[in-house]
C-alpha positions as CSV (number, residue, x, y, z in Angstrom):
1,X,31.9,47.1,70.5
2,X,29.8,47.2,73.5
3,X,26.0,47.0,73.0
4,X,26.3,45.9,69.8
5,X,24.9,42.8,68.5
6,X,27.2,40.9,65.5
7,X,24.8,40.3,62.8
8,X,24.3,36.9,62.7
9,X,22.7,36.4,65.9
10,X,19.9,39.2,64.6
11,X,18.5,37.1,61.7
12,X,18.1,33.8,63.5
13,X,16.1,35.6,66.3
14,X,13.5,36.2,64.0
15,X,13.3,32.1,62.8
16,X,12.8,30.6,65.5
17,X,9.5,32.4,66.8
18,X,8.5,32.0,63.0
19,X,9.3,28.3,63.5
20,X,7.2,28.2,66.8
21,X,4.1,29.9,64.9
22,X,3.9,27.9,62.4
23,X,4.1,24.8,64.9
24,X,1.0,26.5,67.0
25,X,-1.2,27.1,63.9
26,X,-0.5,23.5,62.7
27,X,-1.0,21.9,66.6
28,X,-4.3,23.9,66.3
29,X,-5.8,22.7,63.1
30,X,-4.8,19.1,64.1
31,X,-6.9,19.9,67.2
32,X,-9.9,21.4,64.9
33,X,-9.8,18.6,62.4
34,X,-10.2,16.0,65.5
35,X,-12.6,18.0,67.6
36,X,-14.9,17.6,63.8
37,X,-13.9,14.2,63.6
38,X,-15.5,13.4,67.7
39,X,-18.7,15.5,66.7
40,X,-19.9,13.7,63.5
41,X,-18.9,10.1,65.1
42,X,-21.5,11.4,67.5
43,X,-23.6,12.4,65.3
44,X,-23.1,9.1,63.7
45,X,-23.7,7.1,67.2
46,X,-26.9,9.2,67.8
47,X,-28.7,8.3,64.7
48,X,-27.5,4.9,64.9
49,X,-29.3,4.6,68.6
50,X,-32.2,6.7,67.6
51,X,-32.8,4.2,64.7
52,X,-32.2,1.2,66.8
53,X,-34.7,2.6,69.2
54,X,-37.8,2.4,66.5
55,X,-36.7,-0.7,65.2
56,X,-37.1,-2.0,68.7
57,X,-40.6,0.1,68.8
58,X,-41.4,-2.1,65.6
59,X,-40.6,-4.9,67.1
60,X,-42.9,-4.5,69.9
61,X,-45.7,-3.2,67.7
62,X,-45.3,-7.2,65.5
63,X,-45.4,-8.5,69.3
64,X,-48.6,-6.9,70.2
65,X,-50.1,-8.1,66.6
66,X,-49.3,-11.2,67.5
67,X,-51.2,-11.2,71.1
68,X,-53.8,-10.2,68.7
69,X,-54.0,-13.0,66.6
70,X,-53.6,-15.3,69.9
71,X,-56.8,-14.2,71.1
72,X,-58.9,-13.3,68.1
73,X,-60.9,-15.6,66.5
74,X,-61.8,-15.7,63.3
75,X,-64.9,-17.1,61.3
76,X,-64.9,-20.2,58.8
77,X,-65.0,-18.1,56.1
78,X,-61.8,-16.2,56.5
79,X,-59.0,-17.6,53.5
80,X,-55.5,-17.1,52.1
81,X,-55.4,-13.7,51.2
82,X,-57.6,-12.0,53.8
83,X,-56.9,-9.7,56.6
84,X,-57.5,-9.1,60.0
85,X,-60.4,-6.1,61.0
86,X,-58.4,-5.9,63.6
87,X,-55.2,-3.5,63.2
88,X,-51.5,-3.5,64.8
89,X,-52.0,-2.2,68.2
90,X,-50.4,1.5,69.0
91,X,-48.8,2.3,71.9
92,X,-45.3,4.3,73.7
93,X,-42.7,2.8,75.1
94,X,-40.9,4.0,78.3
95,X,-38.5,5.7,76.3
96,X,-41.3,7.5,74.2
97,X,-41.1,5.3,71.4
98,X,-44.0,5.0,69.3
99,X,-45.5,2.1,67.6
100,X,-48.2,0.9,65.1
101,X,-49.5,0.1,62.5
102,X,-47.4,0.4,59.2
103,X,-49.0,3.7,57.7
104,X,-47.9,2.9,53.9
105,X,-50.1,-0.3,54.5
106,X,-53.4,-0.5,54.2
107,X,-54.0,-3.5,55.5
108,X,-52.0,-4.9,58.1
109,X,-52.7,-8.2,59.5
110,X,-53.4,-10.6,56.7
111,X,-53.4,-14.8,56.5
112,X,-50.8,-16.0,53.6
113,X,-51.4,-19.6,53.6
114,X,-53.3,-22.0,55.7
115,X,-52.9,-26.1,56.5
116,X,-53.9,-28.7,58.1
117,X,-55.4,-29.3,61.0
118,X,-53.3,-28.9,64.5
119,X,-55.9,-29.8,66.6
120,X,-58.2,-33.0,66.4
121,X,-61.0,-32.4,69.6
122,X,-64.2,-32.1,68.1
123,X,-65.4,-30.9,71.3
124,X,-64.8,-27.6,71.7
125,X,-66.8,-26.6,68.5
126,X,-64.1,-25.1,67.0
127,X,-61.6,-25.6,63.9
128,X,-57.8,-25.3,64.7
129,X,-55.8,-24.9,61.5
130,X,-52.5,-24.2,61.2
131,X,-51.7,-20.3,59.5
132,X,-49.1,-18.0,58.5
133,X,-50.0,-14.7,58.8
134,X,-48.7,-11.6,57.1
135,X,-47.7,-8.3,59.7
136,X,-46.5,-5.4,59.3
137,X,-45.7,-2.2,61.6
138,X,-44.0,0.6,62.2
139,X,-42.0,2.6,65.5
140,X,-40.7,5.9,65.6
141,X,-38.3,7.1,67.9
142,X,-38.8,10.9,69.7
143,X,-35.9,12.3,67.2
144,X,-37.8,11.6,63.9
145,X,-36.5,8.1,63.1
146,X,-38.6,5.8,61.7
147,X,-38.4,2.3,61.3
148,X,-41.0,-0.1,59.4
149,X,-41.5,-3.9,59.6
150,X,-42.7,-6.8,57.9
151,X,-43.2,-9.9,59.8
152,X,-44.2,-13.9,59.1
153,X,-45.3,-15.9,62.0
154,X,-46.8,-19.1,61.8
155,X,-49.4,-20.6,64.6
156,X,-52.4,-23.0,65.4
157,X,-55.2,-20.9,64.4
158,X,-58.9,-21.5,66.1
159,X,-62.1,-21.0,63.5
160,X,-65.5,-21.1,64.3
């Protein structure tokens, strides 16, 4: 029987491209699956860096507080408890960070406890105590992050 095909041979044909379909559509919903996987772990990674960018803009916002409390100086009546007039600075990084002042706080520069003295000449008419002072400030990165600190530093404080 020329031209004829026995019938075995017809019903595996079929099997094998079913077999080779089924291996395609699987192969492609491994690739889908991963392809999510890559985008939300950079997702993940950008949050992450966008966060870690206002913490850093926090950081420099209690660093410029501090400058402040380097040069200010405050009057003999000033005690535990009290604040600064004087606010956290603002300013923008060079990656347009923001920072300032901690905008749940209303006050944001305030002494916790004062000492001894750290500095004995009597002749520079002032008082030089030692202080720990109370900070606290925000930074916000350009995606919306926001990131809010609260700071202790201790220093040798000058009073008239």
């Amino acid at each position: 029987m020329i031209g004829r095909i026995p019938l075995r041979r017809r019903r595996e044909g079929g099997a094998a491209l079913l077999v080779a379909m089924l291996m395609l559509a699987l192969m492609a919903l491994i690739g889908f699956a991963s392809m999510d996987t890559v985008m939300r772990d950079r997702q993940v990674a950008g949050n992450t860096s966008r966060y870690q960018s206002a913490v850093y803009a926090a950081d420099a916002a209690v660093s410029a507080s501090l400058d402040v409390l380097r040069t200010e100086i405050t009057s003999a009546a000033l005690s535990p408890g009290d604040c600064l007039t004087a606010t956290v600075p603002t300013g923008t990084l060079p990656n347009n960070t923001t920072f300032g002042p901690d905008s749940t706080a209303t006050n944001q520069i305030c002494m916790i406890a004062a000492a001894e003295p750290c500095i004995a000449d009597t002749s520079l008419e002032l008082n030089f105590f030692y202080t720990v002072w109370n900070i606290r400030a925000q930074g916000q990165a350009p995606g919306g992050s926001l990131a809010r600190i609260q700071a202790t530093a201790g220093r040798c404080h000058s009073f008239n």
